[in-house]
C-alpha positions as CSV (number, residue, x, y, z in Angstrom):
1,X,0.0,0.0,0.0
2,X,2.7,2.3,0.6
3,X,4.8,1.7,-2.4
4,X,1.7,2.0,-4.2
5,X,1.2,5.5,-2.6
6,X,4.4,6.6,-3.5
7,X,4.0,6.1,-6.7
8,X,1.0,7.8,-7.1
9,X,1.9,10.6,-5.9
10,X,5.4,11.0,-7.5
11,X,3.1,10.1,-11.0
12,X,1.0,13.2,-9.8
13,X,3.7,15.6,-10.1
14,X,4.6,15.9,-13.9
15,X,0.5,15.8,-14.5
16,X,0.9,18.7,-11.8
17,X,3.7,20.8,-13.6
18,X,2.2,20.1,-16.7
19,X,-1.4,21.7,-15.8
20,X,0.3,24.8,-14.1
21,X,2.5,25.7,-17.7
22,X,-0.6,24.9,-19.7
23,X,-2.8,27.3,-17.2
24,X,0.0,29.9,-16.6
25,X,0.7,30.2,-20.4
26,X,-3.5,30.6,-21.7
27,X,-4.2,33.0,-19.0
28,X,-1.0,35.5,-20.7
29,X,-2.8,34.8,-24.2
30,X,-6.2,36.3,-23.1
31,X,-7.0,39.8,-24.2
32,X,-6.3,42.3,-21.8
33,X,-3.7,43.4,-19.6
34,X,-4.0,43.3,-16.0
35,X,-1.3,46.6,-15.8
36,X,-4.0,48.8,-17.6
37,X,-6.9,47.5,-15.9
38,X,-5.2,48.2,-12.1
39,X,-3.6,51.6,-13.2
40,X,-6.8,52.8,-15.6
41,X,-9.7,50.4,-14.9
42,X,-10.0,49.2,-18.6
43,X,-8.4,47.1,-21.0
44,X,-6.6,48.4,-23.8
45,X,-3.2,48.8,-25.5
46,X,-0.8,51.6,-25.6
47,X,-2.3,53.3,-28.4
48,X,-3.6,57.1,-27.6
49,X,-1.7,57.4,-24.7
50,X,0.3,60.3,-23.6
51,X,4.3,59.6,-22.4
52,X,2.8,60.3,-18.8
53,X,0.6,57.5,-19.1
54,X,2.8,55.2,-20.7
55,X,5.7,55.7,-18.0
56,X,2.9,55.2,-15.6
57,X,2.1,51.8,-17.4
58,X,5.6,50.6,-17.5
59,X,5.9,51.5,-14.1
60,X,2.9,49.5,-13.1
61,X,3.6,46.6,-14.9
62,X,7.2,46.7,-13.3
63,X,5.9,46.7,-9.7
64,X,3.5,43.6,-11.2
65,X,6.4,41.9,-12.2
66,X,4.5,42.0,-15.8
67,X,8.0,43.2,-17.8
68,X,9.8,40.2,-17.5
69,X,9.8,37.2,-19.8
70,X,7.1,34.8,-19.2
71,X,9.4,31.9,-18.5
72,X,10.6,34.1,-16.3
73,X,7.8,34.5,-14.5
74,X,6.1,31.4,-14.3
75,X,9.6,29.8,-12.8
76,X,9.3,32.7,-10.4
77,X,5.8,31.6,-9.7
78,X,6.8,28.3,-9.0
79,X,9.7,29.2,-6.9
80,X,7.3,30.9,-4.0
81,X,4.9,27.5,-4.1
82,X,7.2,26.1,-1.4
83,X,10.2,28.3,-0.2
84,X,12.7,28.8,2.6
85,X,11.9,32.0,4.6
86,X,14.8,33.5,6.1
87,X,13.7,36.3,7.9
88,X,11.9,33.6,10.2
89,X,15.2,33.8,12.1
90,X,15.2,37.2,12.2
91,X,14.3,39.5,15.6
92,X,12.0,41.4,13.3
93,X,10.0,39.0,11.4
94,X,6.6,40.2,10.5
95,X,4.0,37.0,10.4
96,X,1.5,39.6,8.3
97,X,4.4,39.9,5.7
98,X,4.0,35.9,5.1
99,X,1.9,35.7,1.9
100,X,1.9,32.1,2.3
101,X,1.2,29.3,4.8
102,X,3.9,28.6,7.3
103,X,5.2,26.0,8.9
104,X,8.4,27.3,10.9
105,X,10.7,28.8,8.1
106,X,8.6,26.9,5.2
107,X,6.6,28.9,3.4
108,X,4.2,26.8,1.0
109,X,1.2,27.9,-0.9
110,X,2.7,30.8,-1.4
111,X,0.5,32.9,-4.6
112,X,1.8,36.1,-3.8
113,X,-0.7,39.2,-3.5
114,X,-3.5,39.7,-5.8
115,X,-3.4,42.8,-8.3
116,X,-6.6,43.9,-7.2
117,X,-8.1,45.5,-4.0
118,X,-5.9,46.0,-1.4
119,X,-3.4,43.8,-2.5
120,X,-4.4,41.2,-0.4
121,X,-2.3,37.7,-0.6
122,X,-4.2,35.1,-2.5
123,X,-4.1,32.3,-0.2
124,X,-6.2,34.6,2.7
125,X,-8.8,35.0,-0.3
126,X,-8.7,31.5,-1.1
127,X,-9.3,30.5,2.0
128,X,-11.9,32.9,3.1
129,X,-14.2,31.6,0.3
130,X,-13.0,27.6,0.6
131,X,-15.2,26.7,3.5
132,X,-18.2,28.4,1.7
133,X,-17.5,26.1,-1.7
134,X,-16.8,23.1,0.7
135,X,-19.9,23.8,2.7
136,X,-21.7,23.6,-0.8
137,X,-19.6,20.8,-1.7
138,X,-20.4,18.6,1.3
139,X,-24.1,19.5,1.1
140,X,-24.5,18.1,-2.6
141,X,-22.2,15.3,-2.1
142,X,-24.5,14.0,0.0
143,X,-27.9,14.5,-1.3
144,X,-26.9,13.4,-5.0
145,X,-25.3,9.9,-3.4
146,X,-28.5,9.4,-0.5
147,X,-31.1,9.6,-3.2
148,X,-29.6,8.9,-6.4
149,X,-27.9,5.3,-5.3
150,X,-31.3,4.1,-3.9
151,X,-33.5,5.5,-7.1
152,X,-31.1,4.2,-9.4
153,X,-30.8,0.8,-7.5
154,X,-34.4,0.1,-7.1
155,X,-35.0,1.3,-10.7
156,X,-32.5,-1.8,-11.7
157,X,-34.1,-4.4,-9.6
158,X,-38.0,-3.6,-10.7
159,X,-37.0,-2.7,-14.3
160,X,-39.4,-2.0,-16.7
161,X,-41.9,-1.2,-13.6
162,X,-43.9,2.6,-13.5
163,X,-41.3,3.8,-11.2
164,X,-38.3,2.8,-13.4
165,X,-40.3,4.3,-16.4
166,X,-41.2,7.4,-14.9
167,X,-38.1,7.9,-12.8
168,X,-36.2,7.5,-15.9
169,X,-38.1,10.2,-18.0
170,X,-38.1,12.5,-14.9
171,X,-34.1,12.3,-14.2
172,X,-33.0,13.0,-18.6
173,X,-35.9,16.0,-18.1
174,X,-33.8,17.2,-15.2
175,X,-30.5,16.3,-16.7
176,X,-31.2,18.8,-19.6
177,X,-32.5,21.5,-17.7
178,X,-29.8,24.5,-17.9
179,X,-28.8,25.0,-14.2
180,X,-28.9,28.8,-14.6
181,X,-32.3,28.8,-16.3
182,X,-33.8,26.3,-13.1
183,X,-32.0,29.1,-10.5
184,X,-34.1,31.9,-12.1
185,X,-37.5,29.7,-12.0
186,X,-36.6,29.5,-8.1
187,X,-36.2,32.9,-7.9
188,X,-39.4,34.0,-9.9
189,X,-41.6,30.3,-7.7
190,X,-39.8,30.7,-4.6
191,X,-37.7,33.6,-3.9
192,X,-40.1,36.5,-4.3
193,X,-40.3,36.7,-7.8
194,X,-44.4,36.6,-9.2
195,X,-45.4,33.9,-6.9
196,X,-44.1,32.7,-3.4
197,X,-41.4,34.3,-1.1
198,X,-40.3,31.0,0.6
199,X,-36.6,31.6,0.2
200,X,-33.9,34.4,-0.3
201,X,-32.0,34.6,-3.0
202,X,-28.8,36.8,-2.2
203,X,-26.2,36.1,-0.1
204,X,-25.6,33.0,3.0
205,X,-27.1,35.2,5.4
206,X,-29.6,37.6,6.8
207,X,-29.0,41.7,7.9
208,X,-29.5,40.4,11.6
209,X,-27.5,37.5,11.2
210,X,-24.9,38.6,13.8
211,X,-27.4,39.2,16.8
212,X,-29.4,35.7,16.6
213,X,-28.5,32.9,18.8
214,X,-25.9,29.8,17.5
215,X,-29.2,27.6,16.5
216,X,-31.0,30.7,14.4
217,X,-27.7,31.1,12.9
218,X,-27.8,27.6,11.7
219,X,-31.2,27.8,10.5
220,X,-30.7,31.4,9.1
221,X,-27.6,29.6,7.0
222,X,-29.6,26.7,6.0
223,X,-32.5,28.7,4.5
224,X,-29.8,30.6,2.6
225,X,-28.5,27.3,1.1
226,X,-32.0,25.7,-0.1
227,X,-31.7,27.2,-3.7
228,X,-28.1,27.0,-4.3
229,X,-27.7,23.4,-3.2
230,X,-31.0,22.4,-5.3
231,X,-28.9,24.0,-8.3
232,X,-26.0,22.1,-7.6
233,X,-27.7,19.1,-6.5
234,X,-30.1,18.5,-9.3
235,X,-27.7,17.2,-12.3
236,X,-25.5,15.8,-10.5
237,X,-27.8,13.7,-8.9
238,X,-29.9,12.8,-12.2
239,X,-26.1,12.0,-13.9
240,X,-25.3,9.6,-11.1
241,X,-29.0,8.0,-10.9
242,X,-28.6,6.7,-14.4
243,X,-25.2,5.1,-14.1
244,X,-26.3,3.0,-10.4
245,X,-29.0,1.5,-12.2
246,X,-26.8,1.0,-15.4
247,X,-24.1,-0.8,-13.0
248,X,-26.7,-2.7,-10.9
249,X,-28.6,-3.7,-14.1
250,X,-25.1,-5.4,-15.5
251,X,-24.3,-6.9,-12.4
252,X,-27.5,-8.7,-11.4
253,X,-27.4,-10.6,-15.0
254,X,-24.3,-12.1,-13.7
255,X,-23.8,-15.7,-13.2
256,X,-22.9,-15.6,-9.3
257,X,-26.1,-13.5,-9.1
258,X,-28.3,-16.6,-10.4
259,X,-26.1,-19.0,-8.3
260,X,-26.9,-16.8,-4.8
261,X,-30.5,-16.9,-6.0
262,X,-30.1,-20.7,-7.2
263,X,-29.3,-21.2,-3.3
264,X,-32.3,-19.9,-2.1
265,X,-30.9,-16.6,-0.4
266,X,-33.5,-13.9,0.0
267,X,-33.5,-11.0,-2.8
268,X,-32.7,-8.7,-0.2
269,X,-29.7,-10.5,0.7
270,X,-28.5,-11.2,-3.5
271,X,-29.0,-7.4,-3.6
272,X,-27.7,-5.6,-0.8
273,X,-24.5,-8.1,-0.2
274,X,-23.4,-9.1,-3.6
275,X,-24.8,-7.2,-5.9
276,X,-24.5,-3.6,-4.6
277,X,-20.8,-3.5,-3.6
278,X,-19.7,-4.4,-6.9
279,X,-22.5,-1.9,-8.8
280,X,-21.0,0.7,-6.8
281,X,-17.7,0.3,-8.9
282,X,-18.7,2.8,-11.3
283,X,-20.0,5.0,-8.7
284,X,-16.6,5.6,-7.5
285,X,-15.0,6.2,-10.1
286,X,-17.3,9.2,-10.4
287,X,-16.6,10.6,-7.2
288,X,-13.4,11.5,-8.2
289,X,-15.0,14.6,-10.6
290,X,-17.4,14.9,-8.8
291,X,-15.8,16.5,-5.7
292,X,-13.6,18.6,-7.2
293,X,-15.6,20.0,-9.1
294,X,-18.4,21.3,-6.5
295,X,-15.3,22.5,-4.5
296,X,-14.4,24.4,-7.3
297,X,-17.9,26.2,-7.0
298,X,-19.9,27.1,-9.4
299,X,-19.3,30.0,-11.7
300,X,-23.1,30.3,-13.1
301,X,-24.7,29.5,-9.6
302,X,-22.3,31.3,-7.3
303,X,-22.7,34.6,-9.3
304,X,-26.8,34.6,-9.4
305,X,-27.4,33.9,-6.0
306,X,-24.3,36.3,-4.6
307,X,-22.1,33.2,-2.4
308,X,-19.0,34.1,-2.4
309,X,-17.4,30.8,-3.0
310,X,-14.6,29.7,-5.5
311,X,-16.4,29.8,-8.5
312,X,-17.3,33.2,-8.0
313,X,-13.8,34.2,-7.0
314,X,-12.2,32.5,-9.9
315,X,-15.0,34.4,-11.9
316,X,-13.7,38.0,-10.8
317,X,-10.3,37.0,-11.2
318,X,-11.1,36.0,-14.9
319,X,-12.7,39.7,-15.9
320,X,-10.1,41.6,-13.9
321,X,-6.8,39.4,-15.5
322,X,-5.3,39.0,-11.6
323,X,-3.1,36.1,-12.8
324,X,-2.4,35.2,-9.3
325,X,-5.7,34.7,-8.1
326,X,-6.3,32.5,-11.4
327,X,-3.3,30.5,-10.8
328,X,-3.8,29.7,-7.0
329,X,-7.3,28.5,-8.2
330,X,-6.2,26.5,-10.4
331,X,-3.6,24.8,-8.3
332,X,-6.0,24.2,-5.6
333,X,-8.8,22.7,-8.3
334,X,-5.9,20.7,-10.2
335,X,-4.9,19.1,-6.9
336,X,-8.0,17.8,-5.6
337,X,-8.8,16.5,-8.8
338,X,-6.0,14.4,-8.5
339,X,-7.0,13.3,-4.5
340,X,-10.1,12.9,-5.8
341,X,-8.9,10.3,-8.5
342,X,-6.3,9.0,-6.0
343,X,-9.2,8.5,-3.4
344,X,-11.5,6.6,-6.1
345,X,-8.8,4.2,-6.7
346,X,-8.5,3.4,-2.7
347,X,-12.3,3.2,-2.4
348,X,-12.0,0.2,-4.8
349,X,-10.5,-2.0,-3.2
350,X,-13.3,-1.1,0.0
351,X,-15.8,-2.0,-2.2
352,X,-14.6,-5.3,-4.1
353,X,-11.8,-7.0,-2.4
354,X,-10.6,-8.8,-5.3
355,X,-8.8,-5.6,-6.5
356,X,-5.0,-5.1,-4.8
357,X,-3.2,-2.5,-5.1
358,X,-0.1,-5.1,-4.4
């Protein structure tokens, strides 16, 4: 198991290296420079401009670290992901100068500042919106695999029935529904729009939030997250529905299937024991893009309803060209995609003991 690990993890590191030059170089070929847009607030070249202004762009672009080559830059970008801090020894180290995580004088995660705002250093920003995408994350994890594994599992064992008929037409109808077009029907149904004012639509929490006790705060958060996690929720669970039944369908035509049946074993006991385990192979596999990408928020979703998660973070970072935001995004995303893989892989072996990783 070890060796195994190893492996696996020393495999992840080209795939690693190779996302962040892919990532690094398509976010320089995008239109707009991030120099003009934090000294001028627009995009735009260097045509029209007065000598003042082009001094004051060449100076901005300096103090960005923009002028250099790119090479340049993305090595220098990859030479503050884990660093030695020296000043850690130093009588008059500053902690708030760290614009990474420390551990003693290693410094990893290290993004640098943002070019927007106050300068603030990515990881604090990444960080302040991670639990919200996690909380998401963990929210829709759970309803998608509660309700989809038992639809899609009972729609394999009574196939053909009215509720594998009409569950199956139901889960494609919601399948194909446009997740922003379902968020604004819940806005105009259920959030105050022409009809019913159930739910609120912006933000994770009321004006009062503050003031209410630690159980209305829960309840305050949770009728915040109704319509967001039904957005999330809803495709992901349809998706998932449709391959449990297509796994269960294959394995229950097996031959050990007829034999445990042949024995006289109850159904409930051919199903649950030695069917499901092995159905759930496929299910797995899926978990590993699955929960990267709800951690990685969503774009569409964050943006209507006004969470500040990742996806909506990533968003800004996108229209304002702050290359360091993007890039700490995408380093986070890119890695749990790879746990998430990683983790798929051990939950094998949990599932069907016939699979070693010897």
């Amino acid at each position: 198991m070890r060796a195994y690990l190893l492996r696996r993890v020393l495999s992840m590191l080209p795939t690693l290296l190779l996302i962040f030059v892919v990532t690094f170089s398509i976010i320089r070929l995008a239109p707009g420079d991030p120099a003009s847009m934090a000294a001028f607030g627009g995009e735009g070249g260097n045509q029209g401009m007065s000598e003042q202004m082009q001094s004051v762009l060449a100076a901005k672009k300096q103090l960005l670290g923009l002028d250099r080559p790119i090479a340049t830059q993305f090595w220098s970008w990859m030479g503050r992901l884990v660093h030695w801090d020296a000043s850690w020894f130093r009588a008059d180290h500053d902690p708030a100068k760290v614009t990474g995580l420390s551990l003693g004088p290693v410094v990893f995660l290290d993004f640098d500042r943002s070019f927007e705002g106050d300068h603030e250093p990515v990881i604090r920003k990444v960080l302040g919106r991670l639990p919200v995408s996690i909380t998401l994350a963990l929210l829709s994890i759970t309803l998608v695999y509660l309700i989809s594994i038992p639809v899609g599992v009972y729609g394999a064992v009574r196939q053909n029935s009215w509720f594998d008929r009409v569950s199956t037409v139901g889960l494609f109808v919601l399948y194909s529904i446009p997740n922003f077009w379902l968020a604004m029907l819940l806005i105009v149904f259920l959030g105050g729009g022409d009809f019913l004012n159930w739910f609120p639509t912006y933000g994770l929490k009321s004006a009062g939030y503050d003031s209410l006790s630690f159980s209305g705060r829960v309840l305050d958060r949770a009728h915040h997250l109704v319509l967001p996690v039904t957005c999330l929720t809803y495709a992901a669970f349809a998706g998932l529905s449709r391959y449990a039944r297509t796994g269960m369908l294959e394995v229950i035509r097996q031959d050990y299937i007829r034999t445990a049946r042949a024995k006289g074993l109850a159904e409930r006991l051919v199903i649950f024991k030695h069917a499901l385990r092995n159905s759930l192979i496929p299910i797995l596999t899926l978990l590993g893009g699955i929960l990267p990408a709800l951690i990685g928020g969503s774009i569409i979703v964050e943006s209507i309803f006004n969470v500040p998660g990742m996806g909506r973070l990533s968003f800004e970072a996108v229209l304002s060209r702050d290359y360091p935001v993007i890039m700490g995004v995408a380093v986070i995303s890119a890695t749990l995609t790879l746990l998430g893989v990683l983790l798929s892989d051990f939950l094998y072996s949990l599932v069907d003991p016939r699979i070693s990783f010897d």
